[in-house]
N, C-alpha and C positions, 0 to 999 in steps of 0.2 A: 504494500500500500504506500502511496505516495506522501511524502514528510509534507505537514504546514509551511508554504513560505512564507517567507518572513515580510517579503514586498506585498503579500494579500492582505496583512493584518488592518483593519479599518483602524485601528488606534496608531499604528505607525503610519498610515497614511495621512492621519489627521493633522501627526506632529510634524509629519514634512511640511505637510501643507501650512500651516502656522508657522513653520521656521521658515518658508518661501515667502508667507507675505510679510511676517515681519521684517527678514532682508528688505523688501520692497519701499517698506513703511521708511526703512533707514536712508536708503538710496535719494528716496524719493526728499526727507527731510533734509539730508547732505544737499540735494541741490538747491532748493529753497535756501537755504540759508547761505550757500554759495554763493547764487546768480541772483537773488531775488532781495534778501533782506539784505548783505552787507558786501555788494559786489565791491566796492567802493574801497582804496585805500590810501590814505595821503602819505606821502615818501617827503622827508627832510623838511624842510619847511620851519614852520612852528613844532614840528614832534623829532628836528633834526636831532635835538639832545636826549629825547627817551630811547627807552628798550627798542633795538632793532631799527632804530631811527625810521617807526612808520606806523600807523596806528587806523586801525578800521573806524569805517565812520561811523555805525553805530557810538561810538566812543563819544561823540558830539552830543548826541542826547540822551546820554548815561543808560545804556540800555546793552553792554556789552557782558556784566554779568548772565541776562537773557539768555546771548548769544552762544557764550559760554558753558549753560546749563544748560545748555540742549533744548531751551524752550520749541513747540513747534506749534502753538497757538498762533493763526495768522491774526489774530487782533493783538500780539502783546507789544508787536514793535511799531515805531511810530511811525514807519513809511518802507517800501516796499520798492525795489528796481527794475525795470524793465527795457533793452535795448529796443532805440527807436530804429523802423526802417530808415536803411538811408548809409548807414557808416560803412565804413572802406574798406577793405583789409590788402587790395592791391591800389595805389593810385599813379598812373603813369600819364607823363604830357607828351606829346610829338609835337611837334613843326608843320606847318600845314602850306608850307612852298614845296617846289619838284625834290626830287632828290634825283640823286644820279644811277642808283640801283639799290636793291635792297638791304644791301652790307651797309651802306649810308644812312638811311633811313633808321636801321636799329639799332644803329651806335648815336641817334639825334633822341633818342628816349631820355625826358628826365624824369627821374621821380619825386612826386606827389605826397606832401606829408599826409599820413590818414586822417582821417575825423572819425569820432562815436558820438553819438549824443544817445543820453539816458533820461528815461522817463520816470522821475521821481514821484510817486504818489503817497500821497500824506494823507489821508483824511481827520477827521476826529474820532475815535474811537473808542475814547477812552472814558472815565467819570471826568471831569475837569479837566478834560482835553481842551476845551476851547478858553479857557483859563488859560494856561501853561502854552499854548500855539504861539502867539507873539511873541515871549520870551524866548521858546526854543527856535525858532524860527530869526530872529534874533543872533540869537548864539551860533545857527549855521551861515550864515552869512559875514559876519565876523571871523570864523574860523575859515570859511573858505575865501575873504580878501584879504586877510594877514599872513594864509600860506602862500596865495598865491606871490602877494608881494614879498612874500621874504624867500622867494625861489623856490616852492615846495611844486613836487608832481603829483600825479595819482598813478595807482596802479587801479584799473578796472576789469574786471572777471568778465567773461561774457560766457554762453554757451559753446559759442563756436571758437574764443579766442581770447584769451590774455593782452590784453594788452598794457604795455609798461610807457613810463619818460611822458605821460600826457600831460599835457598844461590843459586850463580849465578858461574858456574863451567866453562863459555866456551862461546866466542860470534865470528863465525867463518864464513866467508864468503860462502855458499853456490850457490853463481849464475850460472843460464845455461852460458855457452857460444855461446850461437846461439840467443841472444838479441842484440842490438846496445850500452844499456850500459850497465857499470860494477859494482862491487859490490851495486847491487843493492838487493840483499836478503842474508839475515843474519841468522844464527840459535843461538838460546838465551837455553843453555843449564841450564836445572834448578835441584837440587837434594836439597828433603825436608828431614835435619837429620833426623833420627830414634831417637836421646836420644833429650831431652829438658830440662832446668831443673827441673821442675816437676817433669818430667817424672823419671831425675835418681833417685829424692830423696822418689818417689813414691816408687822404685824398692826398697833404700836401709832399707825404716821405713818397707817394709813387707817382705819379702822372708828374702835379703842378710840381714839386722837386725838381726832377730833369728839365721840364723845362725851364725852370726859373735858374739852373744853371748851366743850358746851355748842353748837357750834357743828350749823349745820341739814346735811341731805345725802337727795340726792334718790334716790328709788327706794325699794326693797326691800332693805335691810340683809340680808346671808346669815351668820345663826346658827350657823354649822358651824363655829367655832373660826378657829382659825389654817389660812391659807393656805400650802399647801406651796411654801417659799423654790425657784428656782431655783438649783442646784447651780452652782458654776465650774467652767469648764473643766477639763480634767486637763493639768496643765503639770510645767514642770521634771523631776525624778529618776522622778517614779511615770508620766509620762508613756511617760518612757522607760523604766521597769522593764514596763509592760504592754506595750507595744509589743515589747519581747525576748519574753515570753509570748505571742506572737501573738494577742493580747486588746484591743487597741486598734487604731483608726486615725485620726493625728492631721486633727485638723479635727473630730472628730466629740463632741459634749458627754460629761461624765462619768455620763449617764445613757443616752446611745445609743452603744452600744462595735460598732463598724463589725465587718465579716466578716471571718473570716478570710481569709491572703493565698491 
């Protein structure tokens, strides 16, 4: 007679089943709080002298304990991220006179700093949310024209892409008017330089170098500006602040952000 297996038992199937959706349940909260509640990170700046010199934005309206504890209540945080259509991840320019042949033509490429812009929504949510709105609202504004001026970046998470070295160009009210309240969604206008320092001094020890002394170089010089610097690794505090966001995996460069766990 044929032994019970072990894969027919309704109670082992039940506890697979329960350990599959609760992976799910995790997966699914690892990205929310990735991409959704705290994609946002301000690098040097005003947080140039804390830990890891970089600090999630949640941190702005003291709500990083939340983030920390695992909270997964979509009302507990005070606003929520969303990438708007529209941002780059290649941008190239051409010349739009003859060229002589094709090898002309794609050595006349230059490239195009990127853009993201993020759709901030804020509502009121809370008991004395609309109390506490001006002040904190208030306080992000301040903290985002003080980093800005004092040379601070972002890093922002996206689904599709990391992006590092952004300057912050624009934080403008977008809201329908056919809601009950107001400024309650934002656009967070983002544009990633094209030069870095690397990157110039990359441009100036090979092409502009030789020429600026004269000296000979073989081949086809490529006309297309400056060479995009390879980025460093992601280390110290933002290493591990994206890693708590289930948005990194270490080993992996600051422009290929490994899968979720």
């Amino acid at each position: 007679m044929g032994g019970f297996a072990p894969s027919q038992s309704p109670a082992l199937a039940q506890f697979a089943a329960a350990q599959l959706a609760s992976r799910a349940q995790s997966a699914m909260a690892q990205y929310d709080l990735a991409f959704q509640v705290s994609p946002i990170i301000l690098v040097g700046g005003i947080v140039a002298g804390g830990q890891g010199g970089c600090m999630p934005i949640v941190y702005l309206y003291n709500q990083l304990a939340l983030l920390n504890g695992g909270t997964t209540d979509p009302n507990a945080f005070f606003a929520r991220y969303v990438p708007m259509p529209g941002s780059t991840l290649i941008s190239n320019q051409i010349g739009m006179y003859p060229f002589a042949n094709q090898s002309v033509a794609a050595n006349a490429i230059v490239v195009q700093p990127l853009t993201l812009s993020m759709l901030m929504i804020a509502p009121v949510n809370q008991p004395g949310g609309y109390l506490s709105k001006l002040s904190t609202f208030t306080s992000i504004q301040n903290a985002f024209a003080n980093h800005v001026i004092g040379g601070g970046t972002f890093c922002v998470a996206t689904p599709a892409f990391v992006y590092n070295n952004l300057l912050l160009t624009a934080m403008t009210d977008v809201t329908h008017g056919d809601g009950q309240q107001q400024q309650i969604e934002w656009q967070l206008d983002f544009v990633q330089p094209l030069l870095t320092l690397q990157g110039a001094a990359a441009a100036q020890n090979n092409l502009m170098s030789k020429v600026s002394s004269g000296a000979s170089f073989s081949g086809t010089p490529g006309w297309s500006g400056n060479t995009q610097a390879q980025l460093p690794p992601i280390t110290g505090g933002l290493e591990a602040a994206l890693q708590t966001f289930g948005a990194y995996t270490p080993g992996a460069s600051s422009e290929a952000v490994g899968a979720l766990p």
